[in-house]
C-alpha positions in Angstrom: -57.3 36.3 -2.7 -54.6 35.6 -0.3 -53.9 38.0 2.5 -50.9 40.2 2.0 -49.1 39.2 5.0 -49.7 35.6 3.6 -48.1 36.8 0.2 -45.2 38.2 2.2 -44.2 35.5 4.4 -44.5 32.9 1.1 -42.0 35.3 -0.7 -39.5 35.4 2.1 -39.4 31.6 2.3 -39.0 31.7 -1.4 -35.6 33.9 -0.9 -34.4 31.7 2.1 -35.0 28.4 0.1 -33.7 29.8 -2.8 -30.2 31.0 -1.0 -29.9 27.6 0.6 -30.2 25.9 -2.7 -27.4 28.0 -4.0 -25.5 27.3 -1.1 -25.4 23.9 -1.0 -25.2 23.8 -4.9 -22.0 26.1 -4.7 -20.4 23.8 -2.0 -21.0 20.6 -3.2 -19.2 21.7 -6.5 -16.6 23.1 -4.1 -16.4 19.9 -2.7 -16.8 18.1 -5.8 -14.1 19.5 -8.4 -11.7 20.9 -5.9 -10.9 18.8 -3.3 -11.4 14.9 -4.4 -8.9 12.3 -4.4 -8.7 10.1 -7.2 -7.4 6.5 -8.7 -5.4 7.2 -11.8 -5.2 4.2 -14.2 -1.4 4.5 -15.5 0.9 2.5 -17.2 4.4 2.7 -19.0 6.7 0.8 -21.2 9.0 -1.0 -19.4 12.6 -2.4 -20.7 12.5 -4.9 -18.1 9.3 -6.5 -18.4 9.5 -5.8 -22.6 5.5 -4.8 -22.9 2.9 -1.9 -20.9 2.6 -2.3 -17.2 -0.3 -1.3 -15.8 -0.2 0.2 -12.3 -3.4 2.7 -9.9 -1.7 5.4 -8.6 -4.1 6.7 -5.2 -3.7 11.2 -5.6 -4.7 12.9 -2.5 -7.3 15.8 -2.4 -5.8 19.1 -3.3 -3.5 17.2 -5.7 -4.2 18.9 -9.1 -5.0 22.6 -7.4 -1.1 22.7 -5.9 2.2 22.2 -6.1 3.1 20.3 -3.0 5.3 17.4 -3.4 4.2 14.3 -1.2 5.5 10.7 0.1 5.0 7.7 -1.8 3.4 4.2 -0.2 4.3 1.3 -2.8 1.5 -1.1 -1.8 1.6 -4.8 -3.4 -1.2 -6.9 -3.6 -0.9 -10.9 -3.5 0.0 -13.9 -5.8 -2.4 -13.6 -9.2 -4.1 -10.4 -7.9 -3.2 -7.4 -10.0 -3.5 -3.6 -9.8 -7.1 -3.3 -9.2 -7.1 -5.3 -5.8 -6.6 -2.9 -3.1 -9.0 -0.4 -4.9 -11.3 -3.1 -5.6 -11.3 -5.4 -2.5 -10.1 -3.1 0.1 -12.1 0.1 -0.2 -8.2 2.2 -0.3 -9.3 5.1 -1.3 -12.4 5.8 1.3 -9.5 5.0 4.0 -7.0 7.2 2.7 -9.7 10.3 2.4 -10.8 9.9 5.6 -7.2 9.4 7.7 -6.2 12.6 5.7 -9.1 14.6 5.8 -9.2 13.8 10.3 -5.7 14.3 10.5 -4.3 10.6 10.8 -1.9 10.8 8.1 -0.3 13.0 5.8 -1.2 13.4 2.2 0.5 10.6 0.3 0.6 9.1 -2.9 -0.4 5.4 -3.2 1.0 3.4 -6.1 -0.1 -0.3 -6.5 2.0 -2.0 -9.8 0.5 -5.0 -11.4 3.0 -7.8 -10.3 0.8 -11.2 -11.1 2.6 -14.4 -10.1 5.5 -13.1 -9.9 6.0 -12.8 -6.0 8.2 -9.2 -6.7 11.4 -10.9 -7.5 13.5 -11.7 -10.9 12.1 -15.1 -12.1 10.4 -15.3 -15.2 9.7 -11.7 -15.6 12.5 -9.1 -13.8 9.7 -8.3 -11.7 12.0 -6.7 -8.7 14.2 -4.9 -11.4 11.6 -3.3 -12.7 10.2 -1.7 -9.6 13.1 -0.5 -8.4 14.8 0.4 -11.2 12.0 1.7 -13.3 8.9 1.9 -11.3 10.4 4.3 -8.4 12.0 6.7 -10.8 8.9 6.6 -13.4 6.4 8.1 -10.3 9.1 10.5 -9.5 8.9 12.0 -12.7 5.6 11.7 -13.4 3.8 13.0 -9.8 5.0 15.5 -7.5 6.8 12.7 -5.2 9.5 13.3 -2.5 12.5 11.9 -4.0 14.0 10.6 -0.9 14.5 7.3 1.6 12.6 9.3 4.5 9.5 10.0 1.9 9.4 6.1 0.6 7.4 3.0 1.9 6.6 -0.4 0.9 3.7 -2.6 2.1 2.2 -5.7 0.8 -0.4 -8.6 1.1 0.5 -12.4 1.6 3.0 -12.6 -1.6 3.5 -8.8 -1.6 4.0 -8.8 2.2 6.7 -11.5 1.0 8.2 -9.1 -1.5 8.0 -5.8 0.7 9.7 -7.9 3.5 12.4 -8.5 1.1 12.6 -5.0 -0.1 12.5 -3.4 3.3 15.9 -6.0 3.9 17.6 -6.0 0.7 16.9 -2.2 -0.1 17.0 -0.3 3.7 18.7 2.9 1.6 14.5 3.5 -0.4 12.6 2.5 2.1 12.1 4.4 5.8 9.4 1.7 7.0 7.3 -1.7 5.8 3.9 -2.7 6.1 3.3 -6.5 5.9 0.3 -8.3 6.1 0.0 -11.7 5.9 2.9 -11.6 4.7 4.0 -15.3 3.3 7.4 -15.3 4.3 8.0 -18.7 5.6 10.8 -20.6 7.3 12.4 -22.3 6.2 9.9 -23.3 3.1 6.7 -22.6 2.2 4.3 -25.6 3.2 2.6 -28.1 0.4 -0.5 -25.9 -0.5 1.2 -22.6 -0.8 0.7 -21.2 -4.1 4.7 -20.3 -3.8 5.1 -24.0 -4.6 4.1 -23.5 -7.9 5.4 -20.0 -9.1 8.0 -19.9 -11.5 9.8 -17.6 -9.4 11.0 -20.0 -7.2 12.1 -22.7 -10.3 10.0 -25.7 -11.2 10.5 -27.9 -9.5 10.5 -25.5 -6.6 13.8 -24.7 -5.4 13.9 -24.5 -1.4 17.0 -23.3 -1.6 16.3 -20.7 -4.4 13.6 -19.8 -1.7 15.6 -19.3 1.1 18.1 -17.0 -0.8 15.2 -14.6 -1.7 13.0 -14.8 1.4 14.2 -12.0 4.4 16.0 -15.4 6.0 19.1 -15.0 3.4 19.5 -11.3 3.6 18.9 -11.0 7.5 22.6 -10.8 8.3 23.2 -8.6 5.2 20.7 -6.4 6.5 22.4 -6.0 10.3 25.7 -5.4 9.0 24.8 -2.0 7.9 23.2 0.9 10.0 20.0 1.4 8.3 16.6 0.2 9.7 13.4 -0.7 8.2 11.2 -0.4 10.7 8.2 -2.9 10.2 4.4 -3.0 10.8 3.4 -7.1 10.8 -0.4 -7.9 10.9 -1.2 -11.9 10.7 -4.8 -13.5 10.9 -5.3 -16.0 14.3 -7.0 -18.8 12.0 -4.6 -18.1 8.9 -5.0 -21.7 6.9 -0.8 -21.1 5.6 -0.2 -20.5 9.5 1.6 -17.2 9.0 1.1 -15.8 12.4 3.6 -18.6 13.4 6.4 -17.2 10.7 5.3 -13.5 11.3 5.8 -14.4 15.5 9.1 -15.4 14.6 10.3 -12.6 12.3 9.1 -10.2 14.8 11.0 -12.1 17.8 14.0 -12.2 15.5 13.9 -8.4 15.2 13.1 -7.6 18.4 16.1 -9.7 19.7 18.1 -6.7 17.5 16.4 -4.0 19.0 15.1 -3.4 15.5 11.8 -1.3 15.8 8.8 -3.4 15.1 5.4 -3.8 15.6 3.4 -6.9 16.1 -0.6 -7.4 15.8 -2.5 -11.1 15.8 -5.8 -10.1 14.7 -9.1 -12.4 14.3 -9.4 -13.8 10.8 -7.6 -15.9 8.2 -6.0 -15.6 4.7 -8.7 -12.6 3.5 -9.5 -9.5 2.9 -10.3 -9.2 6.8 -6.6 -9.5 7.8 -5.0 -7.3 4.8 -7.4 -4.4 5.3 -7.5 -4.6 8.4 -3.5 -4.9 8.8 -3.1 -1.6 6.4 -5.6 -0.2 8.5 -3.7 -0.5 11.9 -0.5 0.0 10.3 -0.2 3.6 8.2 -0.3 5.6 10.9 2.7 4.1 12.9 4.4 3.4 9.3 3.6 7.5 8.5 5.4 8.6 11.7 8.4 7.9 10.2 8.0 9.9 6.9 10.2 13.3 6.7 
């Protein structure tokens, strides 16, 4: 027989174990259902494209359990990725929690289109129509996103640093800032082994001068004749095999010599992961400090 003080201490660790497991039961679920972010899997008819476009929309903790209204980041991925590559190569979404959750940023939606080959310009498929015709409207019906220019940015990788270069020049009234990384926006052409070579976009055979009308280079002195700015984030590997840090160098001199507000990093790496993460990484939170 046990001795009764024996008995009595057991039962009081019994209690204390017993509350603790409740507790931590009762937060994780608080923790758990209530306050997780998420990557929705959405897509939507589009006239433009004439079939379903698939799209991953990043929705902040909190999102479901309010009724705040939030910026929007439109974040391209490169030539013949597709929706799934920022989720799936560049760990977004533990990023995103944990510049939110420590105060870096402010909540934010995150939507990433499927774009293909088509470098986010009208070639074969009215890929640039569609996202600003279609694609922008669609979210702001759909989630609670801030309507507005000062609640709106662009960033890409390689071909979608290429195409949110071009948006941040030919479209200053959506956008308040631009996030490229490795972004492939060569001058004056693209060399031999760049896939931009070979995408329809640009004609086959490719056009160099259909190339230079789309690229920032034939919108630059569009762009400075009215009073908007885009104000630009550029990230560019040291060993990058296309030699962008060479063409991002010169974009960012070019703005510079306008006074135009940009930033500039040369980071160790190449054409990877590495660079683009790495880029977005260093980037949001100057890109965020212009948000309204």
């Amino acid at each position: 027989m046990l001795p009764c003080c024996l008995i009595i201490s057991n039962r009081r660790e019994l209690i204390v174990r017993t509350v603790f497991t409740l507790f931590l039961v009762l937060n994780l679920s608080f923790v758990t259902f209530g306050h997780c972010s998420e990557i929705q899997k959405r897509s939507f008819q589009s006239k433009f494209l004439n079939r379903m476009w698939p799209h991953r929309v990043y929705v902040p903790t909190g999102y479901e359990e309010g009724n705040s209204h939030y910026p929007v980041l439109y974040l391209f991925h490169g030539n013949g990725g597709n929706e799934k590559s920022w989720t799936e190569n560049g760990q977004l979404q533990k990023l995103i929690d944990s510049y939110i959750e420590n105060g870096t940023i402010k909540p934010l939606l995150i939507v990433m289109p499927s774009a293909f080959v088509s470098w986010y310009v009208d070639g074969e498929e009215k890929k640039e129509s569609a996202i600003i015709k279609e694609l922008i409207p669609w979210v702001e019906k759909e989630y609670r996103a801030k309507p507005q220019r000062s609640s709106r940015l662009v960033a890409g990788l390689s071909a979608g640093g290429f195409g949110a270069c071009r948006y941040a020049f030919a479209y200053p009234e959506l956008f308040c800032s631009a996030g490229l990384f490795a972004p492939a926006i060569y001058n004056p052409v693209p060399p031999p082994h760049s896939s931009a070579r070979k995408a329809r976009a640009f004609h086959q055979p490719f056009s160099a001068k259909r190339w230079r009308q789309l690229n920032y280079t034939g919108l630059f002195k569009q762009y400075f004749q009215q009073e908007l700015r885009v104000p630009m984030f550029i990230v560019s590997g040291d060993d990058d095999h296309f030699n962008i840090e060479i063409h991002s160098l010169a974009l960012y001199e070019k703005l510079r010599r306008k006074g135009h507000p940009a930033q500039l990093r040369i980071i160790d790496g190449g054409h990877e992961w590495k660079v683009y993460f790495g880029g977005l990484k260093m980037a949001l939170p100057w890109l965020m400090s212009f948000v309204d």
